[in-house]
C-alpha positions as CSV (number, residue, x, y, z in Angstrom):
1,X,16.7,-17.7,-15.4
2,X,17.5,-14.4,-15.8
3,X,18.7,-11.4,-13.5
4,X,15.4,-9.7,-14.1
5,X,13.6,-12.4,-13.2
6,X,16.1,-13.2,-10.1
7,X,15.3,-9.4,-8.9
8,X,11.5,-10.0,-8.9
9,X,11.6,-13.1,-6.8
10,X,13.8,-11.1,-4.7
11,X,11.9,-8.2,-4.4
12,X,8.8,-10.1,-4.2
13,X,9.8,-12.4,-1.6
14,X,10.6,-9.3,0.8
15,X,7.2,-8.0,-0.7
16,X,5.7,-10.9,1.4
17,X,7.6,-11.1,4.3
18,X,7.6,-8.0,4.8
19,X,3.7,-7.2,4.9
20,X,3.8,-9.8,7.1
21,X,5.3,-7.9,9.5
22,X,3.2,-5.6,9.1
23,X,0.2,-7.8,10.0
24,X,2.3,-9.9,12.8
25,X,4.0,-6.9,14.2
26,X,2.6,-5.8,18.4
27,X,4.7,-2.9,17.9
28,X,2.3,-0.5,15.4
29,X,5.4,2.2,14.8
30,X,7.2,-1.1,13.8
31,X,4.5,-2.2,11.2
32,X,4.2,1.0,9.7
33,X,8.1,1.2,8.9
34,X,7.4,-2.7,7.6
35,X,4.8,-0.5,5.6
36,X,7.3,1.7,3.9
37,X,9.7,-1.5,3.4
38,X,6.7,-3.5,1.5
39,X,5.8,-0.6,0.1
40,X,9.1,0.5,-1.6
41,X,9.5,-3.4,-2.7
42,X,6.4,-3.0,-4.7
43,X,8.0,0.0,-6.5
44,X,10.8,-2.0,-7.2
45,X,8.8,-5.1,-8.8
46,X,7.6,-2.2,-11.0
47,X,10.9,-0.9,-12.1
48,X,11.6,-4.5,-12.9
49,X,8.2,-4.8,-14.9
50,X,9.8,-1.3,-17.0
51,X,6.8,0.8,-15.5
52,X,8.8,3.8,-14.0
53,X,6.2,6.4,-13.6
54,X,4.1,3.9,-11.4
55,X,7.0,3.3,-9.4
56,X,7.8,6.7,-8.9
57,X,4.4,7.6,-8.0
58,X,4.6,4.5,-5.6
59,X,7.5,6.3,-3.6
60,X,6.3,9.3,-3.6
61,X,2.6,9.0,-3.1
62,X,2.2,5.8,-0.9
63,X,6.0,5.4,0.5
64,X,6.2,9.2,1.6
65,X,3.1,10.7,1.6
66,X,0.6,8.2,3.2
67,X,3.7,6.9,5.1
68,X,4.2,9.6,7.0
69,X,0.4,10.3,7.7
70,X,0.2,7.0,9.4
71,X,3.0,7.6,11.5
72,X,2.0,10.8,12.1
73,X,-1.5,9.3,13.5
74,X,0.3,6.6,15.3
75,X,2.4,9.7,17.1
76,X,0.0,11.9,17.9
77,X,-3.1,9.6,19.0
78,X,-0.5,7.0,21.1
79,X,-1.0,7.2,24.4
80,X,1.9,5.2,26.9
81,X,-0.2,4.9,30.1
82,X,-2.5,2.7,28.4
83,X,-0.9,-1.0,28.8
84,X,-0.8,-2.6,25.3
85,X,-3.2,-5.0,24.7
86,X,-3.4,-8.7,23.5
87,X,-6.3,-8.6,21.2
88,X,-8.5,-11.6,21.3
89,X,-9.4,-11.0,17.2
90,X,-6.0,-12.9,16.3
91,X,-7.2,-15.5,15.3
92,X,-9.7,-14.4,13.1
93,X,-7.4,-11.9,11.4
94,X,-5.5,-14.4,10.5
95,X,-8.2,-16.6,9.2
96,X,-9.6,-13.4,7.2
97,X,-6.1,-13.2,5.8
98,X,-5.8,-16.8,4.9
99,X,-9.1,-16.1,3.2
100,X,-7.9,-12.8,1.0
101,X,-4.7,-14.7,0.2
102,X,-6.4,-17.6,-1.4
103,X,-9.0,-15.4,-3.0
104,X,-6.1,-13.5,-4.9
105,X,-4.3,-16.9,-5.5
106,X,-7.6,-18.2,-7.3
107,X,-8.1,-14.9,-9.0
108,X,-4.7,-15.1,-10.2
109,X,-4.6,-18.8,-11.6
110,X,-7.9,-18.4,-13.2
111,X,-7.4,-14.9,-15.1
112,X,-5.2,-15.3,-18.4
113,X,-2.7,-12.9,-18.1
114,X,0.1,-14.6,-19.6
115,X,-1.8,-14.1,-22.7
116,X,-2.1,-9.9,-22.1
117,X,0.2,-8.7,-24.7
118,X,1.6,-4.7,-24.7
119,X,-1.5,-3.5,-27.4
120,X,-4.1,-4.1,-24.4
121,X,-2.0,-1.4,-22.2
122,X,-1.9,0.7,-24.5
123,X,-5.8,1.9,-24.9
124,X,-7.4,2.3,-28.0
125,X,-6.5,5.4,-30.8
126,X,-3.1,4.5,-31.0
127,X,-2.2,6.3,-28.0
128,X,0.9,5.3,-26.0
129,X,0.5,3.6,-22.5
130,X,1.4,6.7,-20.8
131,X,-1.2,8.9,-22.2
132,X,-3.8,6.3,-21.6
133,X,-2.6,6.0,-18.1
134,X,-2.4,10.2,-18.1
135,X,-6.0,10.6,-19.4
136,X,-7.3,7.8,-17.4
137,X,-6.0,10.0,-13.8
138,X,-6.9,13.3,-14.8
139,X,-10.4,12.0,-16.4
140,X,-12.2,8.9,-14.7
141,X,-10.3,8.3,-11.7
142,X,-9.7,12.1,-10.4
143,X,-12.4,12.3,-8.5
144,X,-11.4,8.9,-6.0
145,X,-7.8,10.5,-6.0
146,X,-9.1,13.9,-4.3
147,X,-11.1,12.2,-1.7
148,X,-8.3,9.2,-0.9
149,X,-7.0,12.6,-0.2
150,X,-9.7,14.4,1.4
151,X,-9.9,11.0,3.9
152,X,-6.4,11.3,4.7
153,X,-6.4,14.8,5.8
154,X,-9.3,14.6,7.7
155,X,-7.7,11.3,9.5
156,X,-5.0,13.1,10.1
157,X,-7.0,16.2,12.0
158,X,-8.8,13.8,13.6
159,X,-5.4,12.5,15.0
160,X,-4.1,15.9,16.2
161,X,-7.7,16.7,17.7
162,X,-7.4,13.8,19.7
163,X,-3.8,14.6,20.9
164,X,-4.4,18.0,21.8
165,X,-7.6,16.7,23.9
166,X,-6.2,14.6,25.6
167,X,-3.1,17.0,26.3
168,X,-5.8,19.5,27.5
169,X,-7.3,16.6,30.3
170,X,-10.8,17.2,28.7
């Protein structure tokens, strides 16, 4: 076994545990910082799988950026005189998330990527991985980017609208 292979059970084993803490977590400020941790774990599998851009866009786009919206949103829209409730849909969170982990688990046995090899990543025209990945952002997929965007902004106004309202008594 070797040390890159030791780091990615690693990393993914605190991938897991940590996103569940995220979903088992009463406290939300609590499972959003169990956010950043699974979050920053997933950039590290992908400095183990040799794909640094995607983990530095994982850091900075989804470990800082979206991060920091939701906690942002958690702040501004939290309200202590409300008692925190035990929500009755536990159970069938849990059972939806039993249900998405076995989905991925049969999607994963039953695909074939062990036999992927690096000319698939690469795109066709001879063109490195990077500039695949580079045309394929700024091309086909900048339009979903803008309004992933466009939805977090407006989340976010809609979380400082509600604080200020409720600061107003309206």
């Amino acid at each position: 076994m070797t040390a890159q292979l030791v780091v990615f059970y690693l990393l993914a084993g605190v991938t897991v545990l940590s996103s569940l803490g995220v979903v088992l977590s009463r406290n939300v400020v609590h499972a959003a910082f169990m956010l950043l941790l699974v979050l920053l774990s997933v950039a590290g599998i992908f400095l183990v799988a040799v794909a640094e851009f995607l983990a530095l866009a994982q850091i900075l786009i989804y470990g800082g950026a979206v991060t920091v919206v939701v906690l942002f949103a958690i702040m501004l829209t939290r309200n202590d005189d409300q008692p925190r409730a035990d929500h009755s849909q536990r159970p069938l969170a849990l059972l939806a998330a039993a249900g998405t982990f076995g989905l991925l688990v049969v999607a994963f046995v039953a695909s074939d990527i062990a036999t992927l090899d690096e000319t698939t990543d690469a795109g066709s025209g001879g063109e490195s991985a990077f500039e695949a990945l580079g045309t394929g952002l700024f091309t086909d997929w900048a339009i979903p980017f803008e309004l992933a965007s466009l939805v977090l902004l407006v989340a976010l106004i809609g979380a400082i609208m509600l604080a200020r309202s409720a600061e107003d008594g309206e």
